[in-house]
C-alpha positions as CSV (number, residue, x, y, z in Angstrom):
1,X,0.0,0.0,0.0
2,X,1.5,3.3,-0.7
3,X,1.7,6.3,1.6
4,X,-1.1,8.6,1.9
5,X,-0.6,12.1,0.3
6,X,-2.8,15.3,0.9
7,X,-3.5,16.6,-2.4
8,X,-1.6,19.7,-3.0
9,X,-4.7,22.5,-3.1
10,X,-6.2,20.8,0.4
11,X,-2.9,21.2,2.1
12,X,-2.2,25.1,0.4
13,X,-6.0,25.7,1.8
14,X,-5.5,24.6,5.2
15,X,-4.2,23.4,8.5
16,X,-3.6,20.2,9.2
17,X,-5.5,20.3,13.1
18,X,-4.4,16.2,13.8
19,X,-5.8,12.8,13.4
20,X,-8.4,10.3,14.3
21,X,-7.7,6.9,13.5
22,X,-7.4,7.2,9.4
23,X,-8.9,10.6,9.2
24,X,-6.7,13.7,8.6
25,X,-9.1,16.6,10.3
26,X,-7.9,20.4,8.6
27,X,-8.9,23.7,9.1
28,X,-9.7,26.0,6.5
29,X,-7.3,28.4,6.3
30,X,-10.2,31.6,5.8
31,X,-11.5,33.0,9.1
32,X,-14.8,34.1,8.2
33,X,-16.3,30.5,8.9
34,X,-15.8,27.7,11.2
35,X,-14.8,25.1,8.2
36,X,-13.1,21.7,8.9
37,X,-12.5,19.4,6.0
38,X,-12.3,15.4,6.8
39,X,-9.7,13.0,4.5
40,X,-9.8,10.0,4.9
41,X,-6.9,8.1,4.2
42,X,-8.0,5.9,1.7
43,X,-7.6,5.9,-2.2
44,X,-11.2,6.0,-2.3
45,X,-12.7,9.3,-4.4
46,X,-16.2,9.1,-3.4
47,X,-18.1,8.1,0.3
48,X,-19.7,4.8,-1.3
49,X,-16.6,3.3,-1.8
50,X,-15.1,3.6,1.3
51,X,-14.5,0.1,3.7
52,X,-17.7,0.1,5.6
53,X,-15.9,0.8,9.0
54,X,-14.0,4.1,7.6
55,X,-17.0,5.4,6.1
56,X,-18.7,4.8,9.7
57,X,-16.0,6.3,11.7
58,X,-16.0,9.1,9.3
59,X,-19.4,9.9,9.7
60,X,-19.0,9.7,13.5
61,X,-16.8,12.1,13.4
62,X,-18.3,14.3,11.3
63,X,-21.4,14.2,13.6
64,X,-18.8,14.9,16.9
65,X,-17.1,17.9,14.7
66,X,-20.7,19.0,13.6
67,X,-22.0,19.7,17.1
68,X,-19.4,21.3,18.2
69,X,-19.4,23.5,15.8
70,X,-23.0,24.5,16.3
71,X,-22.6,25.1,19.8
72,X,-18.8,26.3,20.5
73,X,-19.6,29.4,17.2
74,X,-23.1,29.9,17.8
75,X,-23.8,28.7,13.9
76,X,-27.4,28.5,12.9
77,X,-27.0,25.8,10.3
78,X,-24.4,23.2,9.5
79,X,-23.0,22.7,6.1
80,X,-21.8,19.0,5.5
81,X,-20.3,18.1,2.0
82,X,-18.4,15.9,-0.1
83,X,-18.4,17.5,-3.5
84,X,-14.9,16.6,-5.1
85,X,-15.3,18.7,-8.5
86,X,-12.3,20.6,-7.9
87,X,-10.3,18.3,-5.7
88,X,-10.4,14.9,-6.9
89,X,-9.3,13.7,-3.2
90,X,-12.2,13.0,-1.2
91,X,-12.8,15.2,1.8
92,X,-16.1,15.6,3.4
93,X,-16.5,19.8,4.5
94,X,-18.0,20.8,7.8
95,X,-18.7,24.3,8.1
96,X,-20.5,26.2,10.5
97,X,-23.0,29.1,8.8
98,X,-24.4,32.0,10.8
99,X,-27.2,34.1,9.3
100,X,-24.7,37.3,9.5
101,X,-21.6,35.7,7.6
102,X,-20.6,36.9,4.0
103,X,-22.2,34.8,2.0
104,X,-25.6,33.8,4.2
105,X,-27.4,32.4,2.8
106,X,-25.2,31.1,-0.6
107,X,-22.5,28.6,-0.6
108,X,-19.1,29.1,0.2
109,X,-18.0,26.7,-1.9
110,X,-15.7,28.6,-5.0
111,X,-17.8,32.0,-2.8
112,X,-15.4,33.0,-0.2
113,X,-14.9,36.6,-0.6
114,X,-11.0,37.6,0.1
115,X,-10.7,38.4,4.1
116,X,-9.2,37.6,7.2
117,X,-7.1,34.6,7.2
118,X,-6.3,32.4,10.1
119,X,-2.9,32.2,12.0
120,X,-1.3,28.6,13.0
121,X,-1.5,30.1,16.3
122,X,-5.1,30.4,16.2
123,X,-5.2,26.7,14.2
124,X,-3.5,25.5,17.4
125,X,-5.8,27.2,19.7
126,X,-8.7,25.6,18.0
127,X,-7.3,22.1,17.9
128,X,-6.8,22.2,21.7
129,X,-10.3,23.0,22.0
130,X,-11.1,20.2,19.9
131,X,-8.7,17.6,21.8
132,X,-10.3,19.3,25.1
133,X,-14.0,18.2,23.7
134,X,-12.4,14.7,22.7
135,X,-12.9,15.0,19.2
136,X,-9.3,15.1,18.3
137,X,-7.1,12.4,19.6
């Protein structure tokens, strides 16, 4: 089996937060949203064909990362996606939408208006949080 590789525009886009089992869990690099992405380490370019128990502990996750999303940022709605037109690699989103963000209430996807960009510090800040919730190992 050959090593796992983040495809290149996933890792330009983001931080890489940590790990949970064979899940890479990033952080979009803009700060006008709460928005994780989910890869899971698998050759695999759509959720149907992924082993049964990655797709299940993706999902699981997904759900953990979901809620605390909506409750640690307030969010209104929760946006969960795996779209893959632009990046091939499969990566589920999780973003957090608040009726007063930029774009409410149109996608961000290919939408995000130029802005405020994270720092690793605050990246790091936010994956504590998540390790302190037990989301992230």
């Amino acid at each position: 089996m050959s090593e796992f590789v983040l495809h290149p525009t996933l890792a330009a886009d983001s931080y890489l937060l940590g790990r949970v089992g064979a899940v890479q869990v990033l952080l979009h690099r803009s700060a006008q949203f709460p928005w994780f992405m989910l890869v899971p380490e698998d050759a695999a370019t759509e959720l149907h064909e992924l082993p049964p128990a990655l797709r299940a502990a993706l999902q699981a996750l997904a759900d953990r990362l979901g809620r605390f999303v909506l409750r640690h940022w307030s969010c209104a709605k929760l946006n969960v996606a795996a779209i893959g037109n632009v990046v091939p690699q499969l990566h589920l989103h999780v973003i957090g939408r608040r009726q007063d963000d930029a774009l409410w209430p149109r996608v961000v996807w290919g939408n995000v208006p130029a802005g405020a960009l994270r720092s690793a510090e605050e990246a790091a800040a936010i994956a504590a949080r998540l390790r302190e919730a037990q989301i992230l190992d």
